[in-house]
C-alpha beads as a LAMMPS data file, in Angstrom:
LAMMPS data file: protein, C-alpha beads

395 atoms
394 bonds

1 atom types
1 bond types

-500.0 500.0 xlo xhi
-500.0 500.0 ylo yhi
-500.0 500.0 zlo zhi

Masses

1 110.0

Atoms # bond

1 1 1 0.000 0.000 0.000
2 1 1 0.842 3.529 -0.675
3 1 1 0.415 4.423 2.905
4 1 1 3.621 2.184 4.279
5 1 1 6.186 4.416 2.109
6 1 1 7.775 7.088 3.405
7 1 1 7.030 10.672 2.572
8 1 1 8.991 13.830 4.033
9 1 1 7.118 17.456 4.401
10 1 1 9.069 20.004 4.018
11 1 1 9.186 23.741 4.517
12 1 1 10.677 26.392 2.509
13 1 1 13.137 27.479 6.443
14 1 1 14.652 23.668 5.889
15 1 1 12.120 21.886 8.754
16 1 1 11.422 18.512 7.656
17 1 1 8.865 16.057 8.817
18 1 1 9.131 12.481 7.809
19 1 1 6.248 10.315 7.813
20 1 1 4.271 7.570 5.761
21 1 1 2.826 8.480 2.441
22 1 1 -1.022 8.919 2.115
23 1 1 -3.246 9.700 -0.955
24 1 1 -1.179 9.576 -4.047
25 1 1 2.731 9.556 -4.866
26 1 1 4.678 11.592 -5.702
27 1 1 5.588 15.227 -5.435
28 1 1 3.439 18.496 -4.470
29 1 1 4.080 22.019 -3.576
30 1 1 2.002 24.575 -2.149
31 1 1 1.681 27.304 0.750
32 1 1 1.582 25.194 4.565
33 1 1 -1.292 25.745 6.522
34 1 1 -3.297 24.321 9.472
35 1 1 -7.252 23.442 9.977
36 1 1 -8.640 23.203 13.418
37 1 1 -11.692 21.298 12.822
38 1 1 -11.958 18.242 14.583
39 1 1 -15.219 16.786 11.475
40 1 1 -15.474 18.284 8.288
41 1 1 -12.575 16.866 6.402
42 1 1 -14.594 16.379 3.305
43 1 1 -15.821 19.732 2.729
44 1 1 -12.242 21.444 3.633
45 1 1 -10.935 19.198 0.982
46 1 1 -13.502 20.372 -1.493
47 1 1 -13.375 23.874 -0.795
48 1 1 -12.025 25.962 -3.442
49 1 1 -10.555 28.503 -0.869
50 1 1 -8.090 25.957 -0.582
51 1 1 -6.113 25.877 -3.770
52 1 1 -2.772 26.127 -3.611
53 1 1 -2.192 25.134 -0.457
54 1 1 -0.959 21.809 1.966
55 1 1 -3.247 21.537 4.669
56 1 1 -2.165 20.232 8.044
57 1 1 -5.361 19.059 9.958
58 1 1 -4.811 19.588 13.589
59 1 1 -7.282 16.802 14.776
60 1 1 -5.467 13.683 14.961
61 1 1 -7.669 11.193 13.637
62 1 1 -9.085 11.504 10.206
63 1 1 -11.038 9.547 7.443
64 1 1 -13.165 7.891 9.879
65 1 1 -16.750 8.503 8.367
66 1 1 -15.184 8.032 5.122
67 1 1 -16.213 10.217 2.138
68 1 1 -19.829 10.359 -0.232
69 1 1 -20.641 12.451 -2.791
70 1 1 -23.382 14.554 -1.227
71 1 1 -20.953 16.365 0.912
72 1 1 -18.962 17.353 -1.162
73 1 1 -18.736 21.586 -1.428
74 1 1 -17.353 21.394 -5.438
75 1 1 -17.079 19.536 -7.936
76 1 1 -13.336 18.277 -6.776
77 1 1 -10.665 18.380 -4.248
78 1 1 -8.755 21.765 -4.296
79 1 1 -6.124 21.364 -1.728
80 1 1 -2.347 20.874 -2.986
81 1 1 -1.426 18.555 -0.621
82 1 1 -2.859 17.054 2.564
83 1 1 -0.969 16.615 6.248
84 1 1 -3.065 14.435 8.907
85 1 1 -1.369 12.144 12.036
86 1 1 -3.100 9.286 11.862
87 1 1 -5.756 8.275 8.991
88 1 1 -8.283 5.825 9.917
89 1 1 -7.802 2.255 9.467
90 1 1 -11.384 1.847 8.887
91 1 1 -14.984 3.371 7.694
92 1 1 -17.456 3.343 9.979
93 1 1 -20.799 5.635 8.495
94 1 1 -23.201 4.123 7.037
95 1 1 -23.294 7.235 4.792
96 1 1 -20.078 6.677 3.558
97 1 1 -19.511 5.393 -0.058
98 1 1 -15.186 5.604 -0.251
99 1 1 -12.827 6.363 2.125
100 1 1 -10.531 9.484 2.448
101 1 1 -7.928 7.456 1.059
102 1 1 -9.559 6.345 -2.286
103 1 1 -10.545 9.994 -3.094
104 1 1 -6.860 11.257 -2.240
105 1 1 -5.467 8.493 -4.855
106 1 1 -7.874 9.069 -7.275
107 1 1 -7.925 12.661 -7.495
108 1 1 -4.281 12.607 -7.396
109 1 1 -3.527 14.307 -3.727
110 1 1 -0.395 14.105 -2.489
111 1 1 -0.693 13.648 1.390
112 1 1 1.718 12.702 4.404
113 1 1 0.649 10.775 7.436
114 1 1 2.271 9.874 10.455
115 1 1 4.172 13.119 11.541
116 1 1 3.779 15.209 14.359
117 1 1 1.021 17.275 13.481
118 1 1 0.496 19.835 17.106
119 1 1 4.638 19.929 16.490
120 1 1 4.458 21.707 12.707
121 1 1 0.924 23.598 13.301
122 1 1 2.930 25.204 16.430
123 1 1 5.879 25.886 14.115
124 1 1 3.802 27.378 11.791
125 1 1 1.936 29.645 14.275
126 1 1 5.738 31.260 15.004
127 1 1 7.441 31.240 12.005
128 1 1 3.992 31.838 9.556
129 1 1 2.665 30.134 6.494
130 1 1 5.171 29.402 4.139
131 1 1 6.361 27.463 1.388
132 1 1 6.095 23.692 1.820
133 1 1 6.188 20.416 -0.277
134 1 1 5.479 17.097 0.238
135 1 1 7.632 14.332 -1.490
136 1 1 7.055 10.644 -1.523
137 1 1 7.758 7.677 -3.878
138 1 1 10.787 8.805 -6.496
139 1 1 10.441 12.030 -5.190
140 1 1 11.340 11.199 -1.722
141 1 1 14.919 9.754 -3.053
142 1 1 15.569 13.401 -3.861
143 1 1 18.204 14.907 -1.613
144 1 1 17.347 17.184 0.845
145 1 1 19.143 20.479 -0.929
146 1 1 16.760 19.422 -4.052
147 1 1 13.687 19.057 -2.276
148 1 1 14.101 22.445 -0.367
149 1 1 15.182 23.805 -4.136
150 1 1 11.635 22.499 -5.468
151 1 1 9.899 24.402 -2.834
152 1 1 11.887 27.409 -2.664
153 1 1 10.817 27.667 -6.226
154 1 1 6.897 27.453 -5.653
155 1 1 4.827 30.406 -5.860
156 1 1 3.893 32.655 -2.948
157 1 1 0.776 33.215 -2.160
158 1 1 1.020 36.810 -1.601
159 1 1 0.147 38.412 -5.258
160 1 1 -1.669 35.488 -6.416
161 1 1 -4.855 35.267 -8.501
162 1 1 -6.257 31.702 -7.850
163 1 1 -9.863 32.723 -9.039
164 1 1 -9.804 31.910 -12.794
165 1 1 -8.373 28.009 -11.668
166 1 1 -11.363 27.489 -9.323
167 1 1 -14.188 29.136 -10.709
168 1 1 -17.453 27.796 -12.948
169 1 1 -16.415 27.460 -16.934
170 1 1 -19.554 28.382 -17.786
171 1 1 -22.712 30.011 -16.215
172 1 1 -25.458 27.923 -14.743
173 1 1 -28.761 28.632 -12.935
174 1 1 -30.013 26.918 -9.366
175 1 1 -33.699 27.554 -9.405
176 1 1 -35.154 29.152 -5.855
177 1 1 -36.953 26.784 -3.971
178 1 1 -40.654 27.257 -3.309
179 1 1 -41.709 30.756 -4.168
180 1 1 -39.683 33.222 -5.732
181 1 1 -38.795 36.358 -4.199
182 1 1 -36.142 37.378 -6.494
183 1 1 -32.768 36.903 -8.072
184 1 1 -28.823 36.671 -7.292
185 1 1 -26.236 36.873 -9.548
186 1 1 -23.275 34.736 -7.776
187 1 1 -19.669 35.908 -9.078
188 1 1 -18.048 32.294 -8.577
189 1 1 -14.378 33.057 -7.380
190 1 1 -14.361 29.717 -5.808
191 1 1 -17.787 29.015 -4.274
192 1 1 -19.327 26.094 -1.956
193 1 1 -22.584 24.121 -2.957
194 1 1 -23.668 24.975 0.399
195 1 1 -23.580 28.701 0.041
196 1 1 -25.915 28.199 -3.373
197 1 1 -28.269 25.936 -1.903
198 1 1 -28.910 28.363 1.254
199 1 1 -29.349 31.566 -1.344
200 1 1 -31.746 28.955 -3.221
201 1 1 -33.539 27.813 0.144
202 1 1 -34.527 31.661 0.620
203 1 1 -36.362 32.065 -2.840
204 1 1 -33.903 33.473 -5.373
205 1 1 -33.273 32.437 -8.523
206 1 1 -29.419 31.782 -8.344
207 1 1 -26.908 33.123 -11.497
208 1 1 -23.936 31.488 -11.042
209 1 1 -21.321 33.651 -13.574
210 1 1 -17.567 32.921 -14.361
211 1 1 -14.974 35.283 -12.856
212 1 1 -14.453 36.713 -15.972
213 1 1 -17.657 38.215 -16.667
214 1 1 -18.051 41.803 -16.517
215 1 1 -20.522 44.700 -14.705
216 1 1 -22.287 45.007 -17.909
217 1 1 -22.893 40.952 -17.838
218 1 1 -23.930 40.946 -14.913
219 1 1 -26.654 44.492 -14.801
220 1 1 -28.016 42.315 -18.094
221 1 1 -29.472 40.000 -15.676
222 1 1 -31.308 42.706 -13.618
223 1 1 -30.511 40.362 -10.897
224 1 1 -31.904 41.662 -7.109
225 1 1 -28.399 41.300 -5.683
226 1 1 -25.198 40.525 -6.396
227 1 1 -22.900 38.244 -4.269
228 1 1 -19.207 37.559 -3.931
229 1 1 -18.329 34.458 -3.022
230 1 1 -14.875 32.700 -0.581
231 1 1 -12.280 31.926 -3.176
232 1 1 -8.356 31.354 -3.066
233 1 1 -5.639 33.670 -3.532
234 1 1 -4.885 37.456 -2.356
235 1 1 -7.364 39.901 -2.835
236 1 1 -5.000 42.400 -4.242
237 1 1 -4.426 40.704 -7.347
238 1 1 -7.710 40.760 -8.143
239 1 1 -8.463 44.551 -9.296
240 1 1 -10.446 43.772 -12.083
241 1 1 -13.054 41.760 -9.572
242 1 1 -13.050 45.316 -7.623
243 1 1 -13.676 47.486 -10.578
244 1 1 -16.725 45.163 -11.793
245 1 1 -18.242 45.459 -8.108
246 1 1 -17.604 49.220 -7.724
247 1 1 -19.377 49.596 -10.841
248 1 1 -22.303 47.405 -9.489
249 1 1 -22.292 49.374 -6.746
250 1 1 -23.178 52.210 -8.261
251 1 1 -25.869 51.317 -10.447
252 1 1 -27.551 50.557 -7.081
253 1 1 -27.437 46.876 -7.124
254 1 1 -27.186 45.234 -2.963
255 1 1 -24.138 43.745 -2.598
256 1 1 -23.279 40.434 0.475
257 1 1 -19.485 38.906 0.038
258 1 1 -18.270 36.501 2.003
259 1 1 -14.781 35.486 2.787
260 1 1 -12.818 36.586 -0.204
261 1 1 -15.542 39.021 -1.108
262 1 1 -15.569 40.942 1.933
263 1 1 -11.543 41.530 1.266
264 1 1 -12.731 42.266 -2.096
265 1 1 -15.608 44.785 -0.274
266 1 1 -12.899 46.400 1.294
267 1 1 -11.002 47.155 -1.519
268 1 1 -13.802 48.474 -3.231
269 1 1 -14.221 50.861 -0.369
270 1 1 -10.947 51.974 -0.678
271 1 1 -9.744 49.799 1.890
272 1 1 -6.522 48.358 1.940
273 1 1 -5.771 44.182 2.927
274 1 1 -3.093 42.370 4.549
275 1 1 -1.437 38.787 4.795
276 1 1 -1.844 37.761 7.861
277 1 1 0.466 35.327 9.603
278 1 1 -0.673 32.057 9.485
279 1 1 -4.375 32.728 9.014
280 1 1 -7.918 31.554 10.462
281 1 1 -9.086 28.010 9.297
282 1 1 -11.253 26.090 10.723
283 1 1 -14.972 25.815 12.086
284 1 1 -14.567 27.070 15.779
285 1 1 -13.309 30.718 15.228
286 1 1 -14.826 33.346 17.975
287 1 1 -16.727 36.372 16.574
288 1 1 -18.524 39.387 17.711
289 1 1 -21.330 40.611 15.962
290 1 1 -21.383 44.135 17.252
291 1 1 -25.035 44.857 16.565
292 1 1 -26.647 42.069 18.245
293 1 1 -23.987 41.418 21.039
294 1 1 -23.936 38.289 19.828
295 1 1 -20.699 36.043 19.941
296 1 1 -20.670 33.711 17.080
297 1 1 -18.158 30.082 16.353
298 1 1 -17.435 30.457 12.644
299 1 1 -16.203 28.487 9.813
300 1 1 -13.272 30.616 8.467
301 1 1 -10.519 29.491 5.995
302 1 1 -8.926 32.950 4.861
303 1 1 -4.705 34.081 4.656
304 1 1 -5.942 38.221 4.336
305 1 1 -8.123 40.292 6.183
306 1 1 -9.318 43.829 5.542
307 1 1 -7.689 47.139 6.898
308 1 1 -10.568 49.056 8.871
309 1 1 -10.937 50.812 12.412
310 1 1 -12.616 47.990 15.076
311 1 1 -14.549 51.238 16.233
312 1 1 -16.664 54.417 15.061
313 1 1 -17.865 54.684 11.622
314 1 1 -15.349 56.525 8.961
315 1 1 -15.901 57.667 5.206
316 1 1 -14.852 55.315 2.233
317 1 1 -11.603 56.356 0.638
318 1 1 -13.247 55.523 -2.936
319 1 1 -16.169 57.739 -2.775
320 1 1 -18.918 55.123 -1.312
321 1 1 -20.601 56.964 2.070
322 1 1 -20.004 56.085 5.549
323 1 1 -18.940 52.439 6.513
324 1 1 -18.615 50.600 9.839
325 1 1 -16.363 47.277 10.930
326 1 1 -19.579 45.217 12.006
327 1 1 -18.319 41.965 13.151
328 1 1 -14.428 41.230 14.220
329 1 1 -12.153 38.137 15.675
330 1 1 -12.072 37.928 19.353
331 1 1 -8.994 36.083 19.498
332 1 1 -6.474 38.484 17.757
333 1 1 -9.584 41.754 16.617
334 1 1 -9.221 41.172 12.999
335 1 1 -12.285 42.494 10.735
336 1 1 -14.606 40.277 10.459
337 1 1 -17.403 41.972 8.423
338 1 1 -18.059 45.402 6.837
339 1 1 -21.522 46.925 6.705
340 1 1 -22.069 50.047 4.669
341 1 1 -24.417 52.476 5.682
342 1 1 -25.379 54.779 2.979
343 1 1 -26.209 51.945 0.254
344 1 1 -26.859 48.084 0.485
345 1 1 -23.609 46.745 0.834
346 1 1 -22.476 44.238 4.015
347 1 1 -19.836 41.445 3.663
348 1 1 -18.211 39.164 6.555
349 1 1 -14.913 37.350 6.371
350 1 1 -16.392 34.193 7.062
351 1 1 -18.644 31.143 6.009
352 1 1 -22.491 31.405 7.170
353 1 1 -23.415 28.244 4.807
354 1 1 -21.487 26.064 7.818
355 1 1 -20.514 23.661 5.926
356 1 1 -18.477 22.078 7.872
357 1 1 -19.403 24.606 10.616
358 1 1 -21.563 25.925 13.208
359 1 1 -24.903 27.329 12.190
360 1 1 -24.587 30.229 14.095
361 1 1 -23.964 32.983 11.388
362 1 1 -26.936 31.066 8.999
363 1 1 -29.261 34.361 9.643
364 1 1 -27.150 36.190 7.288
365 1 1 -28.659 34.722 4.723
366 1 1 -31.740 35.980 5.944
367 1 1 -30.820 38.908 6.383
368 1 1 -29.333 39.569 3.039
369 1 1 -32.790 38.629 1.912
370 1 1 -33.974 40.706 4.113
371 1 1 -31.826 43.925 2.599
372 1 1 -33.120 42.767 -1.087
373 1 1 -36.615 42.955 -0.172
374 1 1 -36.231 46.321 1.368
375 1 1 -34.295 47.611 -1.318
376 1 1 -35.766 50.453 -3.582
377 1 1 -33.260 49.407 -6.254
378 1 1 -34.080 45.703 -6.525
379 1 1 -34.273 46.021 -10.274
380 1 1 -31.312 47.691 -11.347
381 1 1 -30.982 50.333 -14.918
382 1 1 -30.509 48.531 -18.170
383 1 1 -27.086 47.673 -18.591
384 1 1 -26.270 51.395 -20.329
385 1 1 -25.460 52.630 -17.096
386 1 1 -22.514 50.393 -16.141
387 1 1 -19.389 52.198 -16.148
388 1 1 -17.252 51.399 -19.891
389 1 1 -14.542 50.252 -17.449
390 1 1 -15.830 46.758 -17.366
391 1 1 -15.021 46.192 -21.158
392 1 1 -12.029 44.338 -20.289
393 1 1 -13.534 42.023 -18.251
394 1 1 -11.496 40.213 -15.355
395 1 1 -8.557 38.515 -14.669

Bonds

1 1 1 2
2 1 2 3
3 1 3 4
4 1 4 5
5 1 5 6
6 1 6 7
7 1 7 8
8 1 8 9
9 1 9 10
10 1 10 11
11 1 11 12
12 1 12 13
13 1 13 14
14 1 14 15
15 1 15 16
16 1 16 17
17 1 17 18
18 1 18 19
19 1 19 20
20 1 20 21
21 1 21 22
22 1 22 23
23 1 23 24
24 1 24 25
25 1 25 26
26 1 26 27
27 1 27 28
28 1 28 29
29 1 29 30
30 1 30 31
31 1 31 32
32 1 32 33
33 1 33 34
34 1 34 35
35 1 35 36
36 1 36 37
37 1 37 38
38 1 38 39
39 1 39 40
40 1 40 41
41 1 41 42
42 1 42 43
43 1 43 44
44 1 44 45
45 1 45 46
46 1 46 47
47 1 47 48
48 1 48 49
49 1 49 50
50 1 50 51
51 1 51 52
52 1 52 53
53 1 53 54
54 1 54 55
55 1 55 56
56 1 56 57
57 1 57 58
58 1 58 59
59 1 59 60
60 1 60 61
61 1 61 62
62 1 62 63
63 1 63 64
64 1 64 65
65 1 65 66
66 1 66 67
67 1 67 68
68 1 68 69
69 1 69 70
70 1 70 71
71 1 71 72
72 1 72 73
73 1 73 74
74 1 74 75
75 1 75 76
76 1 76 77
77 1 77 78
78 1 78 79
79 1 79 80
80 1 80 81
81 1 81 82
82 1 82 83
83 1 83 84
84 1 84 85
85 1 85 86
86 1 86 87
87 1 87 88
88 1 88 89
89 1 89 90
90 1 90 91
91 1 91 92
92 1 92 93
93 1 93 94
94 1 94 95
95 1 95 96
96 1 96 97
97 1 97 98
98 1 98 99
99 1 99 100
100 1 100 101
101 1 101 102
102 1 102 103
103 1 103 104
104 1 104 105
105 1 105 106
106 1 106 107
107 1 107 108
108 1 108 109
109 1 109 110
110 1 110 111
111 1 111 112
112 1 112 113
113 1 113 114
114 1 114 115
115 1 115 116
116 1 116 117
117 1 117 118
118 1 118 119
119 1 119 120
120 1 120 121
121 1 121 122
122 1 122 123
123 1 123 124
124 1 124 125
125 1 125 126
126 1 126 127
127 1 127 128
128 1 128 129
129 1 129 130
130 1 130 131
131 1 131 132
132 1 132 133
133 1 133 134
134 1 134 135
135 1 135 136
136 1 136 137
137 1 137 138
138 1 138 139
139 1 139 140
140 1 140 141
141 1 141 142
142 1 142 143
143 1 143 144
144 1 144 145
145 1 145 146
146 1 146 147
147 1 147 148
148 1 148 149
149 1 149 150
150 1 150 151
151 1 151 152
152 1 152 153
153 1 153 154
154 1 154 155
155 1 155 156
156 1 156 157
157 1 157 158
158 1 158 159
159 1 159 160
160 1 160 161
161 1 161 162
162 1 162 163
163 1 163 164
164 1 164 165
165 1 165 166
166 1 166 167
167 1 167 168
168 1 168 169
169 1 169 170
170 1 170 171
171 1 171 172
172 1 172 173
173 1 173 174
174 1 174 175
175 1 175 176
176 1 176 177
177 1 177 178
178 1 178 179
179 1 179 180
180 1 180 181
181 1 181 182
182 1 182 183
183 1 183 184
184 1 184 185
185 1 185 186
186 1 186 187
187 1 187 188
188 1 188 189
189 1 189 190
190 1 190 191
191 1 191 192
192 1 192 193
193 1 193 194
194 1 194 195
195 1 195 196
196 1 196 197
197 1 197 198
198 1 198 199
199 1 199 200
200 1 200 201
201 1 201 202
202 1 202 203
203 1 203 204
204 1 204 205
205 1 205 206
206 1 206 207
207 1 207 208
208 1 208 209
209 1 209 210
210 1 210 211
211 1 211 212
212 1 212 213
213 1 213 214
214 1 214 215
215 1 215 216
216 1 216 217
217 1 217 218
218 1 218 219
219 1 219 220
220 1 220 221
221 1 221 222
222 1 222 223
223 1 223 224
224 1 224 225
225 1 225 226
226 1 226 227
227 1 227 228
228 1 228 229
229 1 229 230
230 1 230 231
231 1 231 232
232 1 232 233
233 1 233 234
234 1 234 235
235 1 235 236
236 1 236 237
237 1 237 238
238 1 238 239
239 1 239 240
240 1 240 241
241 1 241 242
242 1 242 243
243 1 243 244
244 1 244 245
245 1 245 246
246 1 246 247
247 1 247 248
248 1 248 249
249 1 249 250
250 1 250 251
251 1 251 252
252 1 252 253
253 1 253 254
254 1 254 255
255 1 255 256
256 1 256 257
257 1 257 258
258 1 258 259
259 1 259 260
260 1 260 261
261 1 261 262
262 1 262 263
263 1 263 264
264 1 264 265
265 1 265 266
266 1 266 267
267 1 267 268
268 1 268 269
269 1 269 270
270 1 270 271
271 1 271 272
272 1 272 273
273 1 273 274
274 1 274 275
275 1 275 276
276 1 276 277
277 1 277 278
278 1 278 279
279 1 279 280
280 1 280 281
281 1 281 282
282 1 282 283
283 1 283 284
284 1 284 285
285 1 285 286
286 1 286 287
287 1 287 288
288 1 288 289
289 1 289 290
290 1 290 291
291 1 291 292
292 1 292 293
293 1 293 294
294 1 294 295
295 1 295 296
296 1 296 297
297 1 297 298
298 1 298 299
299 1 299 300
300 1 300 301
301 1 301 302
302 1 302 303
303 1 303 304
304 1 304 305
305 1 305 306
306 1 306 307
307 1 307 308
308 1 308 309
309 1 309 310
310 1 310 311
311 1 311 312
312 1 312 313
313 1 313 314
314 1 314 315
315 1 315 316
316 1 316 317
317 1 317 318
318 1 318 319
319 1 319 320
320 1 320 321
321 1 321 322
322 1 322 323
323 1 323 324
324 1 324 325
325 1 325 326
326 1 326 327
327 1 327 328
328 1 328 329
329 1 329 330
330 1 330 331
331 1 331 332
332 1 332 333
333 1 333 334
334 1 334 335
335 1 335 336
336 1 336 337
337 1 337 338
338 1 338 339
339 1 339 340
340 1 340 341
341 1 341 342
342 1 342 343
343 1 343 344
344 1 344 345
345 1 345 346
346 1 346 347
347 1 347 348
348 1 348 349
349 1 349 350
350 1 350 351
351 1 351 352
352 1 352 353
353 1 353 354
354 1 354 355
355 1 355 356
356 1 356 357
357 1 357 358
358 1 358 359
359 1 359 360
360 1 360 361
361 1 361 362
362 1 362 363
363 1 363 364
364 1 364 365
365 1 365 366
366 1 366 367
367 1 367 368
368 1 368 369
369 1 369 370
370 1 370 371
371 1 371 372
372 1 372 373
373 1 373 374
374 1 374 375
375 1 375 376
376 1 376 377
377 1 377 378
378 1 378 379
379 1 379 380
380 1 380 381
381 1 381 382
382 1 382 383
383 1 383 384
384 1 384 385
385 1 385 386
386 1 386 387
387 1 387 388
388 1 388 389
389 1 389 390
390 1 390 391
391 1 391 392
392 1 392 393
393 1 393 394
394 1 394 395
């Protein structure tokens, strides 16, 4: 079996990790990183947010409930490589149709087992993400100056556009269930099933566009809203993606991002964003929700966060009204969520589907629904009114 030959991690300051291969062999490179969750392996691995980067899964034990193809988030596994300390021997859910393993070597995912997982997560909360590879089969006969070579000559993450790898080829339509109450048109920059089906639960009509696409694409649907959805990468290689959404802006059109499109929010405001060290991943990250009080455990899985004041409300640098930071981390006060209060515009840097997750931020679905219904500009101009700046269309 693939599992009993040994693999190495290694990261781009010269740490190495030795362990047992798992998934395919072989070689992979990609930015290190660490997941908290102790369930939702399946729908980390098929989250698009995740390209481009070796996850290390801090829980120790994982494949146990196997994999199926109703949880999965997209239509494949994202992640560049995959770190764990001890897979499970055996499947035990009766829901289960593989296990972990199968998908890994099918999909071709490159994975390591068998290393001292709490060791590299707590290397990787001092030193940062970083450059990382895993190498196993011929690749693991490499010597040690080669492998560190290899991944000293993988991409950073820092000035990367990820969205055009990850998102839809081609548009497609998810019908609202029961009654409809409007429309969304969903820029995919890397979006989760979950996040479609919850729009769809609430009675839109959901327009699921390619990243490409442009603001006069999008005003042609007349949609009632438009969303940004998570996605991979930094947010400030994605300019294009901010032009098309200030231009949305102002034809009127209400505006909820998530994850990568509240960074992308924020740079539409103006704002500037930031790498942060090693990032928030996982599905038990504390937030505050300053208008209800409310402290919320979130499913996050971001590397950049937005550059706003925790406090008071302050002007947008780009011309769009008054803005506030409405939800931030309680662990280390990074924003969390921007709400803008002079047109219908609120993101949060996290993932309210829950999947995997907590269902404690779900309402935001409701009340984005909420801000469509209210809205006075639910049916946007004709497309004539988009700014000619869109002609370019995205990266």
């Amino acid at each position: 079996m693939a599992g009993a030959e040994p693999a190495v991690l290694v990261l781009e300051d010269g740490s190495r990790y030795v362990g047992r291969a798992y998934g395919a062999l072989g070689r992979t490179l990609g930015e290190a990183v660490f997941a908290t969750g102790m369930t939702g392996y399946q729908e980390t691995l098929t989250d698009p947010s995740y390209a481009g980067q070796i996850v290390l899964m801090t829980a120790p034990h994982i494949g146990n409930t196997g994999t199926n193809d109703e949880d999965m988030e997209s239509r494949q596994i994202w992640v560049a490589g995959y770190v764990v300390r001890e897979p499970s021997r055996i499947v035990s859910n009766y829901r289960a149709q593989r296990s972990l393993d199968e998908d890994l070597v099918s999909q071709g995912v490159v994975g390591i087992s068998g290393i001292d997982t709490r060791a590299v997560t707590r290397h990787i909360r001092s030193a940062g993400a970083m450059r990382s590879g895993i190498f196993s089969g011929a690749d693991f006969d490499l010597s040690d100056s080669e492998q560190l070579e290899l991944v000293l000559g993988g991409a950073q993450m820092a000035g990367r556009n990820l969205s055009e790898e990850v998102s839809t080829p081609e548009p497609f339509t998810v019908p609202a269930v029961g009654e409809k109450v409007g429309s969304v048109a969903v820029l995919d920059l890397g979006v989760k099933t979950s996040t479609l089906n919850n729009l769809a639960a609430r009675g839109l009509d959901v327009h699921v566009l390619p990243q490409m696409v442009t603001a006069r694409d999008v005003l042609e649907l007349q949609p009632s809203a438009l969303f940004f959805s998570n996605g991979p990468g930094d947010p400030a290689a994605s300019d294009k993606h901010v032009q098309l959404l200030q231009d949305v802006l102002r034809a009127g059109v209400p505006y909820f991002g998530i994850c990568f499109g509240n960074q992308l929010l924020g740079r539409a405001l103006g704002l500037g964003t930031y790498k942060l060290p090693f990032g928030h991943r996982g599905i038990n990250q504390p937030v505050l929700d300053k208008r209800t009080g409310r402290v919320e455990i979130t499913s996050q899985n971001h590397g950049f966060a937005v550059e706003a004041p925790i406090e008071g409300t302050f002007d947008s640098p780009a011309g769009f009204g008054r803005v506030e930071v409405s939800h931030f981390s309680l662990n280390d006060n990074v924003v969390e969520g921007l709400n803008c209060l002079d047109l219908n515009a609120f993101s949060v840097q996290y993932h309210p589907e829950a999947a995997a997750g907590p269902h404690d931020a779900n309402y935001l679905f409701d009340r984005f629904l909420e801000m469509i219904q209210g809205s006075k500009n639910a049916h946007p101009a004709a497309a004539d009114d988009a700014s000619t700046t869109d002609e370019e269309g995205t990266n």
